[in-house]
N, C-alpha and C positions, 0 to 999 in steps of 0.2 A: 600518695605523698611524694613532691618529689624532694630528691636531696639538694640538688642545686640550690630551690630558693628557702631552705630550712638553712643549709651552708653561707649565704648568703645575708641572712638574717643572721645568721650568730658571729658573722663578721662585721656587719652593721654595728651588733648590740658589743662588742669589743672597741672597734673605733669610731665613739659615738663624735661628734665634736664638744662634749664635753670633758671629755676624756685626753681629748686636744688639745684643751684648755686647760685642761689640770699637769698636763704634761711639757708646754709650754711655761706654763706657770713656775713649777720644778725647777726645770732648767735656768728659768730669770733670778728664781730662788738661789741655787748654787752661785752660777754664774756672778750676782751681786754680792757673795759673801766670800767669793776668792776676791773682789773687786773692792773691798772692805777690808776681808784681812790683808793682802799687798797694801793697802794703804795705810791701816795699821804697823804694819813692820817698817815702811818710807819711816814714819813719824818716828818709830821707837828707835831706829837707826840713827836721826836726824837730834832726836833726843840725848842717845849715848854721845854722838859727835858736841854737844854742846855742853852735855856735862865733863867730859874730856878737855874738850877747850877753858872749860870753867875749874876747872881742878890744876890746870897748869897754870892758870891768871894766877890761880889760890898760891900755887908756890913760886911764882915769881914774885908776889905780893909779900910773904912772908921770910923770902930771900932779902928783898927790900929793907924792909923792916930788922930785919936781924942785923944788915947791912947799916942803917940809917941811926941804931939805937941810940947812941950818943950823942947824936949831931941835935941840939937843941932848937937850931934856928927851923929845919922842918917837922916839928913838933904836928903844925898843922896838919903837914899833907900825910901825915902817918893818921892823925885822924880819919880824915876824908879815906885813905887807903881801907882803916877799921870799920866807917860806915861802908865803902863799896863792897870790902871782904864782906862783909856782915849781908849785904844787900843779895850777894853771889851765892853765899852760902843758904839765903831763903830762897833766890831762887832755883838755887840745886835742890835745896829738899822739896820745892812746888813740881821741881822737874821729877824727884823720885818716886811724887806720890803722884804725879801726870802718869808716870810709866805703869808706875804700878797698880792703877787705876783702868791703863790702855791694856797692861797685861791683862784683868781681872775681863777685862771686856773680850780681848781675845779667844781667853780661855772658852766665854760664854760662847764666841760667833762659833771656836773649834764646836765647841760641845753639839750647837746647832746643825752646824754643816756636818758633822759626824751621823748626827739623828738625820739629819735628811736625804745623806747618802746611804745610811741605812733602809731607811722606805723606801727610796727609789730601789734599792736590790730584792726588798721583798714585792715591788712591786714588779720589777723586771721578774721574781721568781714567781707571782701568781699569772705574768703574762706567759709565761711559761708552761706552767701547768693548765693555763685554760686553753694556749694554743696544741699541749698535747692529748682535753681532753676532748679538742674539736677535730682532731685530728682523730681520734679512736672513735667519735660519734660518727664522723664521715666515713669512715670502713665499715660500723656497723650501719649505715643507709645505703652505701653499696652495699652489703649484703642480703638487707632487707628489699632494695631493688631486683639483686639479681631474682632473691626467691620468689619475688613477684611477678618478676616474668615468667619466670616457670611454672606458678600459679596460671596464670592468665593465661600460657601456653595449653595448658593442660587443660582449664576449664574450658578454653574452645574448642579446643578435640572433639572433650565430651561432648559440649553443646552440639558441634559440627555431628556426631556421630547419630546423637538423640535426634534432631534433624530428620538426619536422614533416616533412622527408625518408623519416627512418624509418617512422615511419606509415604514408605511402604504399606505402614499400616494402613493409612488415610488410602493409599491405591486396595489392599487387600477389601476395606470397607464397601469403596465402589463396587468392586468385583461382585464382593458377596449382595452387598444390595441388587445388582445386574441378575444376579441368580437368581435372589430372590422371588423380584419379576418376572423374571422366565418361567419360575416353578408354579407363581399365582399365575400366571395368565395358563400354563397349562391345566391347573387346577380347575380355573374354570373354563378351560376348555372339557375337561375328561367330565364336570359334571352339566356341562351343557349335552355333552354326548349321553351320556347316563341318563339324562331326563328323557334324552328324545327316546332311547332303547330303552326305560320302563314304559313310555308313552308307548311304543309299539307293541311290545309287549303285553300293554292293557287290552288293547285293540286286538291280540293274538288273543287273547284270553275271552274277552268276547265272542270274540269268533267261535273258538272251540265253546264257550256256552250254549252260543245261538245253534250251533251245529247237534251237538249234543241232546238238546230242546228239542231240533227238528228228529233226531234221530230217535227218540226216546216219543215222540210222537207219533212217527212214524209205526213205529213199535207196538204202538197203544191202538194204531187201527188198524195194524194186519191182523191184531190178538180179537178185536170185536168182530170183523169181517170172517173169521175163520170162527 
């Protein structure tokens, strides 16, 4: 096994381009909701600034009016003043419940981008723990490397050694074979010689019969003759 491409593959399967994607993603995610709430705060700023300007119309209006009470002939425009108060003060309260409408949303985007900055740190904390436990897997394949060489060292030794055993042995076999030979072919040499020396021997043994015959024959006519 090697570890380079076991290493390599569990850095693959880490940053897959899906993964790329999901982490781009994120970022667009955060990114557009600080982009969203700064745009929320412009308005709610932009908002106070008009209820402000609308709150001093209010008491110029009613400086006016405290001012004017008497005077009959503008009757009217104290009117018109009561319809525009009137008008100012709807739209401060449309403007209260805009805010507080823009607040309720805020709260919601905080709440969001809270939750999503939270996943991004448990996700930063399992890249974490998966880069340190490829980190401890990669020291345990160097080590299962190193043993491996040592293996592999050692088993060619032996091999080398059994090798060379056999050899010997496979020279020892010739040897004794070579002897073997030597010993048949003397073998039947010593009974090729052994036949021919009982052969001779038969032929002595005749001899001494025939001789014997003659002598014992012999024997038999000096005993008539006498």
């Amino acid at each position: 096994l090697n570890h380079l491409t076991l290493h390599s593959f569990l850095i693959s399967g880490i940053t897959t381009p899906k993964n790329e994607r999901k982490l781009k993603c994120v970022i667009a995610a955060i990114v557009l909701l600080y982009i969203i709430v700064l745009g929320l705060l412009v308005a709610t700023l932009r908002l106070k600034g008009q209820i402000s300007q609308f709150e001093k119309y209010k008491h110029i209006c009613e400086e006016k009016h405290e001012g004017e009470d008497g005077k009959e002939s503008e009757t009217g425009s104290l009117h018109d003043y009561s319809i525009i108060l009137s008008q100012l003060i709807q739209n401060l309260s449309d403007c209260k419940s805009q805010v507080s409408l823009n607040s309720a949303k805020l709260q919601s985007l905080s709440k969001i981008l809270n939750e999503s900055i939270s996943q991004s740190q448990e996700k930063d904390k399992c890249m974490q723990d998966i880069q340190k436990t490829l980190g401890q897997l990669t020291t345990a394949l160097d080590d299962s490397d190193m043993k491996m060489d040592y293996i592999n060292m050692t088993f060619s030794e032996k091999v080398h050694i059994l090798k060379e055993e056999i050899g010997q042995q496979y020279t020892y076999f010739q040897n004794a074979s070579s002897d073997i030979n030597i010993v048949k072919q003397q073998y039947m040499t010593m009974q090729q010689e052994i036949k021919e020396e009982v052969k001779t021997l038969n032929q002595i043994t005749n001899d001494l019969q025939l001789k014997d015959w003659e002598h014992s024959l012999t024997l038999k006519n000096l005993t008539i003759i006498q």
